[in-house]
N, C-alpha and C positions, 0 to 999 in steps of 0.2 A: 170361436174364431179359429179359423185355420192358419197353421204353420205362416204358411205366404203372406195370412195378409198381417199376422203377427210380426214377421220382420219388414214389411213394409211399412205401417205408423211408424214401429220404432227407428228404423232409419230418417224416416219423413220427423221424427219429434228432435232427434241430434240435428240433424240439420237448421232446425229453426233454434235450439241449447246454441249453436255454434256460427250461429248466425249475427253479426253486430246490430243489440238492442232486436234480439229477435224474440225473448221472451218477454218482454214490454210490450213491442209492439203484439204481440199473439194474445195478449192479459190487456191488453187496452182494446181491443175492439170485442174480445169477450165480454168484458163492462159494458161498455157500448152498447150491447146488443141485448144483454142483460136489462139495464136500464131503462133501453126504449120499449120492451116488451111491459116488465114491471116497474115504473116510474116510480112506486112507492118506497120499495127496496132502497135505493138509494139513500134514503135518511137511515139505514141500521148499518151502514159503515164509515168511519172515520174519512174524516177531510182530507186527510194523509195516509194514503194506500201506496207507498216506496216498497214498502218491504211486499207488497204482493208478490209482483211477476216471480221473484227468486220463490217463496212459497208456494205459487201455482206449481211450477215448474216442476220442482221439488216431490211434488205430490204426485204429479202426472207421470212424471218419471218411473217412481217409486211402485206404480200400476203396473206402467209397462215394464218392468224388471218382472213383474213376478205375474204375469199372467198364466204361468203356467202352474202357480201355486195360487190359484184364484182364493183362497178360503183364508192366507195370510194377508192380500190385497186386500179383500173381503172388509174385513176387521179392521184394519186401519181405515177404510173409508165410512165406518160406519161410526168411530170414534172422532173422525172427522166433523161428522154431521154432529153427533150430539156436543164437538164442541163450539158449532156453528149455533149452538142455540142460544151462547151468550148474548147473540147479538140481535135475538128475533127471527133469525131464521126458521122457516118452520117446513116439514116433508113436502108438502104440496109447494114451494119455490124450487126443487132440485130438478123438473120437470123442464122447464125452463131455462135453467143454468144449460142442461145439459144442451137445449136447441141451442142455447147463444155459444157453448164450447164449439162445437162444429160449423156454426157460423160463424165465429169467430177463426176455423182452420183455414174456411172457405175463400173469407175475405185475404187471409195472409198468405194464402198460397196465389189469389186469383187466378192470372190465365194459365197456371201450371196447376190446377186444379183438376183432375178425371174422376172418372167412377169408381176404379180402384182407391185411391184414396178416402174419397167417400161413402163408400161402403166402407173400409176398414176403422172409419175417425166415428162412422155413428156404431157400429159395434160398439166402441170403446167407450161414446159419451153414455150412449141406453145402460149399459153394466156399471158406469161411474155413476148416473143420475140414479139408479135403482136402488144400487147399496145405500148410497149416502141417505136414498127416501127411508129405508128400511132403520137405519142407523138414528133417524130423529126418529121415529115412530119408537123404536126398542127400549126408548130410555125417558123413564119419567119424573127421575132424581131431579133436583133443582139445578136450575143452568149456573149458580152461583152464590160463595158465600160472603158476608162482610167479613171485614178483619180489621184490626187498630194497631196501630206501628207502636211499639214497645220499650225499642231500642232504637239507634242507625249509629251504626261506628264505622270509622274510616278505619280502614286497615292498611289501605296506600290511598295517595292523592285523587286518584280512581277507582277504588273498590273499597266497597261498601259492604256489612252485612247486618241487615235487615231484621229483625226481629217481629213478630205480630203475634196477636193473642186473637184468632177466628171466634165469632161469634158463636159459632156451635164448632164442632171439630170436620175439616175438611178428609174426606175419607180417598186418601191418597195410600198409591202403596211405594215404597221405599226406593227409589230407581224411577220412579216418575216425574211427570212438570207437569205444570198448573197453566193456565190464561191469565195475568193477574193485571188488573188497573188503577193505573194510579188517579190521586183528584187534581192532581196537575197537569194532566193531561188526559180528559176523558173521553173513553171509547178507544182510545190506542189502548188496546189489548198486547202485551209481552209473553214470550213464556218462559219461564222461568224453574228449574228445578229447586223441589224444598231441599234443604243440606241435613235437613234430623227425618226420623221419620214420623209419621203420624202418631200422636197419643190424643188420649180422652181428656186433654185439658185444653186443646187447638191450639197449642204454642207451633209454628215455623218459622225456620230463619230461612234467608236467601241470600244469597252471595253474588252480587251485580258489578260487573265492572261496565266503565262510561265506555261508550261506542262513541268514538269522533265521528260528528253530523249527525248521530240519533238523536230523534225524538224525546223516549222514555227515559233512557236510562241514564242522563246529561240530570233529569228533575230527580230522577232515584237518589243518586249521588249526593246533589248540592243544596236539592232543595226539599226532602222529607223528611219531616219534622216528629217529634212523640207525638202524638193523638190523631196523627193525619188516621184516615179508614180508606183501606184497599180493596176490593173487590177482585176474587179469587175465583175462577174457572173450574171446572170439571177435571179431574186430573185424565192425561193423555200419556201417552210411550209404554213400552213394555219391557224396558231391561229389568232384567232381575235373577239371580241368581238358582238357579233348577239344585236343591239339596239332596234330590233324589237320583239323578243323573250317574254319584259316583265319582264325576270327575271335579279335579281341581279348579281355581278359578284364576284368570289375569283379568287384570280392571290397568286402564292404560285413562288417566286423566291428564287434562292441561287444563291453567286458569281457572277460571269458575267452572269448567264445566268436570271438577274433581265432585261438586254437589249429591248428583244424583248416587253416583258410585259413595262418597260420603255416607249419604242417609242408610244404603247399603249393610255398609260395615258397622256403623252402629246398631243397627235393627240386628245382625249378626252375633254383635256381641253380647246380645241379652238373652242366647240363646246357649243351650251347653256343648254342641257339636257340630263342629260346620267342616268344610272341606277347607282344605288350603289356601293360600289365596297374597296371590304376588301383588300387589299395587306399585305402578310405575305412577310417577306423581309427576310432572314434566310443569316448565315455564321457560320461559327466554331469558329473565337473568336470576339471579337468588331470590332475589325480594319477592317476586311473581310465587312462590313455594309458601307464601301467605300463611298455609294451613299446616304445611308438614309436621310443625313440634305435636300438635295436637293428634295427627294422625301415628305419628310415633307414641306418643306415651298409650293410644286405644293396644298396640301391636304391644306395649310390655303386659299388659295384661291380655295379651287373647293370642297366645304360643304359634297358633294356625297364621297370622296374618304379617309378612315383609313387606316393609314398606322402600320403597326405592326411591331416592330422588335425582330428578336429568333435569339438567339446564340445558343451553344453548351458550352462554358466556359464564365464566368462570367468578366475573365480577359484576356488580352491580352499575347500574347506568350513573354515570353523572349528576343527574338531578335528583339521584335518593341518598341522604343527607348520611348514609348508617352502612356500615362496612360489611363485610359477608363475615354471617356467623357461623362457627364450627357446627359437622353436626353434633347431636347430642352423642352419649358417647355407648356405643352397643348398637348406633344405628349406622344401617350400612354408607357408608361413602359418598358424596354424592359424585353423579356419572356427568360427564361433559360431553355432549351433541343432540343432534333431532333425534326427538323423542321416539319418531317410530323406528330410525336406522338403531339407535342403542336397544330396543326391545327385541326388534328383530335379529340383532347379532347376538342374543344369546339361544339360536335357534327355531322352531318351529313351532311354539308351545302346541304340537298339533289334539297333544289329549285335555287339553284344558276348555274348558267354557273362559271366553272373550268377550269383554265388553272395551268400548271404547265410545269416550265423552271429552266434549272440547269444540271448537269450532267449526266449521264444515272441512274447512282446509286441513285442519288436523287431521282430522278423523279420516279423508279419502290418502290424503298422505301416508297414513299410518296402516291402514288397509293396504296401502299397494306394497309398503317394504313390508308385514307378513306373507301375504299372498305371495311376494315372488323366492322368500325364503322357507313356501310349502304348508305354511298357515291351510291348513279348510276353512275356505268360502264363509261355510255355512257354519261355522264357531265361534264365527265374528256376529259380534250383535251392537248397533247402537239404532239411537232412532230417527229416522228420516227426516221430522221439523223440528 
């Protein structure tokens, strides 16, 4: 694909990102058209498809960002596909998908619809439907493991950590996430990052907080029980720390999505030599810092690792019944503001490896105060879904 029509999609994709209900409507007539070609499809996904259009999107996006690193896009579309294999999909549907993507441009654009566009939209569906074929064909691992709940402890009103004993041990690496479903809700597929890393006995925890109006994570919370059996996904993402690289590390967590960076640092500390490694640990009020004491006492034993903690409020909300507690004592201070303007005001970290895990809002948040305080781009790493 050339230059031109490379910034053409991608102008022609923000506009429909920035469009009211313009990635719905672009992911509902996708389905549509999907559907009507392959009618059978339709029974291998959940009744409740909400969280699509933001994941299409997501995804699409995430091509058009890096077409000019096609072999990074590459990868991720092909880990796509074989995570699509949970659900039945299989290489010879991607074929398909890709007519009904463009059909689906066709339909949304209608009479603003020309050749330029359509030439530049089947470029992009042919290179998306071919990886993703290429991406189920590569991988013959099983599309999924069982697991049995262990544990479930409230640690707040809304968050949860999870305990499971896998059936055989799920072969994740430490800075990854999973597909995982629950029996109270089947076929809704989550992902979820594990908080330890992998060992040969399949013990993982996960750390779920409730989403007001979701689905899955409303039954995670209130209603999982010891012996309930979950069904765990292929693992997906790629943060993880380069030990060869040389350079130090920043891990920039908020909420649950402190997990994957978590599994991280423990995996790190059964190790004798690692690179430095700053953790900003961020939440909105104290109590959201759920994990910190435990992340503190890994940093007295492992000299390389500060652990940092940033609120947003000084005090606790109203409805949490329990005062704010000191930090413990050697550990540094906790900092008051948003998480990414306090990371970014202690400069550039430009020689460090970056990661950054949290919400989507966090995460684009916390990327733009580096970047305009001289961060490289390409230092920053977190993962796209």
């Amino acid at each position: 694909m050339d230059a031109r029509s490379a910034a053409l999609v991608r102008a022609d994709f923000r506009s429909v990102v920035e469009s009211p209900h313009g990635p719905e409507r672009l992911i509902s007539a996708f389905y549509g058209h999907l559907f009507a070609e392959n009618p059978g499809l339709h029974e291998l996904f959940p009744p409740a498809m909400e969280m699509q259009p933001r994941r299409m999107a997501t995804a699409i996006q995430y091509v058009l960002d890096h077409l000019e690193d096609w072999e990074r896009a590459q990868g991720f579309l092909e880990q796509l596909a074989r995570d699509h294999r949970k659900y039945g999909v299989e290489a010879t549907h991607y074929d398909s998908a890709g007519r009904a993507l463009l059909a689906a441009f066709r339909a949304y654009h209608g009479a603003n619809w020309n050749q330029e566009l359509e030439d530049g939209w089947r470029d992009i569906t042919i290179l998306i439907s071919a990886s993703m074929a290429i991406g189920a064909n590569s991988d013959t691992s099983r599309p999924y493991w069982d697991a049995t709940v262990v544990g479930h402890r409230l640690v707040l009103d809304d968050l949860a950590v999870v305990r499971l004993q896998s059936d055989e041990p799920v072969p994740y690496q430490a800075g990854q996430y999973v597909p995982v479903s629950v029996p109270q809700r089947p076929k809704m597929w989550r992902y979820l990052s594990p908080a330890i890393p992998s060992n040969p006995y399949g013990e993982i925890e996960f750390h779920v907080r409730k989403i007001r109006g979701g689905w899955v994570s409303p039954a995670i919370i209130g209603e999982t029980t010891v012996g309930d059996r979950w069904k765990i996904g292929g693992p997906l993402g790629g943060l993880r720390v380069d030990r060869d690289s040389g350079r130090d590390v920043l891990l920039i967590g908020a909420g649950t999505g402190i997990a994957p960076l978590r599994a991280q640092l423990i995996e790190m500390g059964q190790r004798g030599i690692n690179p430095r490694v700053h953790f900003f640990i961020g939440g909105r009020y104290p109590c959201d810092l759920y994990d910190v004491e435990n992340m503190w006492q890994l940093s007295q034993s492992n000299p390389w690792l500060t652990v940092v903690p940033v609120c947003e409020q000084k005090t606790n909300p109203w409805w949490y019944p329990h005062p704010v507690q000191d930090e413990p004592y050697g550990m540094h201070r906790r900092l008051i503001g948003n998480l990414g303007a306090v990371v970014a005001s202690f400069g550039a970290w430009a020689d460090r490896q970056i990661q950054i895990a949290g919400s989507a809002h966090m995460i684009a948040d916390t990327r733009r105060a580096l970047i305009a305080v001289g961060t490289p781009e390409h230092s920053i790493s977190c993962d796209p879904v």
